[in-house]
Each structure stands twice: as structure tokens, then as C-alpha cells.
C-alpha positions as CSV (number, residue, x, y, z in Angstrom):
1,X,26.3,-42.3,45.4
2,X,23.0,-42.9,46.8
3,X,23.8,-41.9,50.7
4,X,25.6,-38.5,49.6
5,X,22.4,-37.2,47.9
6,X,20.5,-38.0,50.7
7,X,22.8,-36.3,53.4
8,X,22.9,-33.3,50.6
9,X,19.0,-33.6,50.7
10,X,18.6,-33.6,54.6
11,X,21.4,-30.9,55.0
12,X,23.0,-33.5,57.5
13,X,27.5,-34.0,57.8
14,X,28.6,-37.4,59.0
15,X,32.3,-38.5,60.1
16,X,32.7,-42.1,59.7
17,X,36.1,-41.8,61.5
18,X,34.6,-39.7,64.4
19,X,31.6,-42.0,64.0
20,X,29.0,-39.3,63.9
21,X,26.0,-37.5,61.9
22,X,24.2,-34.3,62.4
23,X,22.1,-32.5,60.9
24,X,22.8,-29.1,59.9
25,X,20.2,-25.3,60.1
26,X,18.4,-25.3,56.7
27,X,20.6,-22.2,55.2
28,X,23.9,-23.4,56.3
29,X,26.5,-24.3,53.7
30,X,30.0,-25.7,53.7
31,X,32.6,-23.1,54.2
32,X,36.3,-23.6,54.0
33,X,37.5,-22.7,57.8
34,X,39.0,-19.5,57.2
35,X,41.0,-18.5,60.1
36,X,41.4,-22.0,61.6
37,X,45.6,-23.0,61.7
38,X,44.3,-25.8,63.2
39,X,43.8,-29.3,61.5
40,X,41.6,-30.7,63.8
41,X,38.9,-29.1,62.5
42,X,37.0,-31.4,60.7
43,X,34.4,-28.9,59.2
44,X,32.7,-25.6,58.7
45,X,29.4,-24.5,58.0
46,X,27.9,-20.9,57.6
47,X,24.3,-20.0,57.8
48,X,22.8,-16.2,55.9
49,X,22.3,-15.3,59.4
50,X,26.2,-14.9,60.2
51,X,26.5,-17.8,62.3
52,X,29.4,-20.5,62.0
53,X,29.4,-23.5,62.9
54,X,32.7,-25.8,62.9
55,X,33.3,-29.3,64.7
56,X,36.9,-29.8,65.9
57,X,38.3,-33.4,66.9
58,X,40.2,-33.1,70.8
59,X,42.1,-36.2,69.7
60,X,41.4,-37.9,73.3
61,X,38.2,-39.1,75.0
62,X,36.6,-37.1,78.4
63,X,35.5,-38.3,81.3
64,X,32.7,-37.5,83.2
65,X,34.5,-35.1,85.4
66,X,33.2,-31.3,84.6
67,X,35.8,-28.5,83.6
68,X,36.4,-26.3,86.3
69,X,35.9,-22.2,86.1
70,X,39.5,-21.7,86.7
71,X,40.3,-23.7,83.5
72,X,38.7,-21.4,81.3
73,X,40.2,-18.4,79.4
74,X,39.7,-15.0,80.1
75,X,36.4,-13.3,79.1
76,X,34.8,-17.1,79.1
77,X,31.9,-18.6,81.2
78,X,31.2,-22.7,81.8
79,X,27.8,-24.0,81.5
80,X,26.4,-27.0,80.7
81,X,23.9,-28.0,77.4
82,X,22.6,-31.3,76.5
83,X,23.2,-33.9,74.3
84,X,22.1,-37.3,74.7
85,X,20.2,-36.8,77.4
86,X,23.7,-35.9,78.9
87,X,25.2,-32.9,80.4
88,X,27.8,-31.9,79.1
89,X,30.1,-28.6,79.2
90,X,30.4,-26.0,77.0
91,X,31.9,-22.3,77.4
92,X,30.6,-19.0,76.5
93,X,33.5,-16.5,75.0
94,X,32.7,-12.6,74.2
95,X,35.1,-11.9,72.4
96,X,35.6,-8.8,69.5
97,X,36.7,-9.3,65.6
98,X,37.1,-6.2,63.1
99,X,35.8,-4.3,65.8
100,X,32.1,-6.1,66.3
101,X,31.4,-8.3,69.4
102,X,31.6,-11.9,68.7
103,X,29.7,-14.9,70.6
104,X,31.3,-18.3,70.6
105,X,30.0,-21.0,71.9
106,X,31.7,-24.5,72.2
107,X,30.7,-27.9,73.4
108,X,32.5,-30.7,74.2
109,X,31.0,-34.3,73.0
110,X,32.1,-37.4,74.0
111,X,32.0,-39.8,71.5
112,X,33.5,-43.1,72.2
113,X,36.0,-43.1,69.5
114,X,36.7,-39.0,69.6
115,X,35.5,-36.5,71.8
116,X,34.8,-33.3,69.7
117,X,34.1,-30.0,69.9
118,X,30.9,-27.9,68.0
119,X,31.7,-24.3,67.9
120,X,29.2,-21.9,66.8
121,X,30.0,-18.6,66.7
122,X,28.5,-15.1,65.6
123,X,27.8,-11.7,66.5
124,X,27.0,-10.8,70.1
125,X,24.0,-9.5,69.7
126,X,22.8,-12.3,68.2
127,X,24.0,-14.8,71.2
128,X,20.7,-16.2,71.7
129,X,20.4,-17.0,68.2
130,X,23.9,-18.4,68.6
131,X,23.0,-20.3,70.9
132,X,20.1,-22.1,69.9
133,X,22.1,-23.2,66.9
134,X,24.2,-25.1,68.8
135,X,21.3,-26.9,70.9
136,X,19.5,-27.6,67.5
137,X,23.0,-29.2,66.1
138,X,23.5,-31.3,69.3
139,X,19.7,-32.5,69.6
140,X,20.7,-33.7,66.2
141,X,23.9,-35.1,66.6
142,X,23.9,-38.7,66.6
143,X,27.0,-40.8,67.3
144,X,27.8,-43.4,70.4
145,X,29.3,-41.7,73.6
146,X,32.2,-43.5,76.2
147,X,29.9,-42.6,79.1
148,X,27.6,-44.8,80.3
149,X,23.9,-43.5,81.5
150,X,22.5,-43.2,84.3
151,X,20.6,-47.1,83.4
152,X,23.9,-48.4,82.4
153,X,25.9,-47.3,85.5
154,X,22.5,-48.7,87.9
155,X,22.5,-51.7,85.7
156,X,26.9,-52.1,86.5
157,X,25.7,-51.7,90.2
158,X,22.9,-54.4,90.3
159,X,25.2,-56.5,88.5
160,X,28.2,-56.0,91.2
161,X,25.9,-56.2,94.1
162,X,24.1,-59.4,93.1
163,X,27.6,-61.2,92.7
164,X,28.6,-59.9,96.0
165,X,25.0,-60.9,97.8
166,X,25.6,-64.5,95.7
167,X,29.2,-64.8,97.0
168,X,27.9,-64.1,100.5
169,X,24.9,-66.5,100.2
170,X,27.6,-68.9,99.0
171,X,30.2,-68.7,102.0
172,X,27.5,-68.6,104.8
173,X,25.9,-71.7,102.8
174,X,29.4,-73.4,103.0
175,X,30.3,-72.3,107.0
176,X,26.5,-74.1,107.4
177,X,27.6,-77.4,106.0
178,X,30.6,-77.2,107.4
179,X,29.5,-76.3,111.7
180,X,27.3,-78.6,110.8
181,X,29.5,-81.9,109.9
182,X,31.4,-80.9,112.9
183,X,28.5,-80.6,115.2
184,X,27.9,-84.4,113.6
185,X,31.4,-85.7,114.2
186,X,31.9,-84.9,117.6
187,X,28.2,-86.3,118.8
């Protein structure tokens, strides 16, 4: 009882399935996604300044490797935002709806148990706006990601090339021992 008012309080939305919690602009509100046939989206949230916001689970995890340009759809640009300290991709759509220009930006997170997507979406005049909604939502986002950092991955190396500098030590330590009972043997 305690942890919903709290989240209420905060305007933050966790996923304990997902594993994740973010905090949410100051005038957005839960919204039923209208338009969405999807069930994978977990979510919706609109703010008075026409924004959306949704977060959709990709059912699967990503790797590092970027998307490519060519994977894109029509009328969409990559580019990369951070979260984490990480970056990661999103794409830029222009796109029209009821006959205004829409902005929709989407991100890609990769959380160790999900990867999802945050969407935020509004009208193209406002894709700055837009935009800076979805940097606030992923500066907030907290949840533990499959990738390892840049520290994790050097501390994987050191790890790998001190056993491989002990096994060495070890092997020319045992050919030593070895010439040298010989050398002893035959004088």
C-alpha cells in the first residue's frame, strides 16, 4: 500500500516483470493506449503538452551491435541517446495523423531480463520538446542492462590476460625444472 502512494507521489511506473522504474514529466497521466493492437505495450502516459509516452516490451534481449540505416522504415532516421551511460539506438519517424505532422521517437533499452522500447511521440513542431521527454524518461529509467560497461568488459580482459600471463609463467617455470634435471642427469 505504502510503495504505490509513493510511486503515485513521485509520478514514477515500475515493471517488476521487466525489472524497471522511471520516473514520469510532472503533468503526465496514465492513458489507456488507444491505437496500439499491440499487447506488448506495457504502458501509456500523456502529458497537457500533447506528448505520449508508451514503453513496449521487444520480448528478446539486444546486443551491442547498432541497427543499421537500411533497417529502418521509410521516413525514419537512427541516432543514438543515452541511458546508463550507454549508447543506445533510437529512430526519429515524421510521420502525419488527422492531417498534423507527428514526431515519434523510440529507444531501445536493454534490460537484462527484456529489452524495451520508450516511445514518445507528439506533434512535429514540437520535436524538440519531444525529444527531451524521452532523454528526461531515460536519465530516469533505472533497471539492470545485459551489456556489460566499458569497466566490466576491461575488468573481463585483465581477468583473461592475467590467467594467460599465469599459465605462461607456469609452463616456462615447468620447461626450467625440467632442462634443468636433464642437464643434471646427463653430467
Amino acid at each position: 500500500m505504502f510503495l504505490p502512494t509513493v510511486l503515485l507521489f513521485l509520478q514514477a511506473t515500475a515493471n517488476a516483470e521487466l525489472g524497471y522504474v522511471m520516473s514520469l514529466p510532472d503533468d503526465f497521466v496514465a492513458v489507456p493506449a488507444v491505437g496500439f493492437t499491440s499487447p506488448d505495450v506495457v504502458g501509456c502516459w500523456a502529458g497537457d503538452n500533447r506528448i505520449l509516452l508508451c514503453v513496449q516490451r521487444m520480448r528478446a534481449v539486444l546486443g551491442r551491435e547498432h541497427l543499421k540505416p537500411a533497417d529502418l522504415p521509410p521516413r525514419s532516421q537512427l541516432m543514438t541517446v543515452k541511458w546508463n551511460g550507454l549508447d543506445i539506438d533510437a529512430i526519429r519517424t515524421d510521420t502525419a495523423q488527422g492531417g498534423g505532422a507527428i514526431t515519434v521517437y523510440t529507444a531501445q533499452v536493454p534490460l537484462r531480463r527484456e529489452a524495451i522500447q520508450v516511445v514518445a511521440a507528439g506533434p512535429g513542431a514540437r520535436a524538440g520538446e519531444v525529444l527531451a521527454t524521452l532523454n528526461q524518461v531515460l536519465g530516469s529509467l533505472k533497471g539492470e542492462t545485459n551489456w556489460l560497461s566499458s569497466t566490466e568488459r576491461a575488468g573481463r580482459l585483465g581477468t583473461i590476460a592475467g590467467w594467460i600471463i599465469g599459465i605462461a609463467v607456469g609452463v616456462l617455470i615447468v620447461r626450467i625444472v625440467v632442462t634443468r634435471r636433464r642437464a643434471q642427469s646427463v653430467a
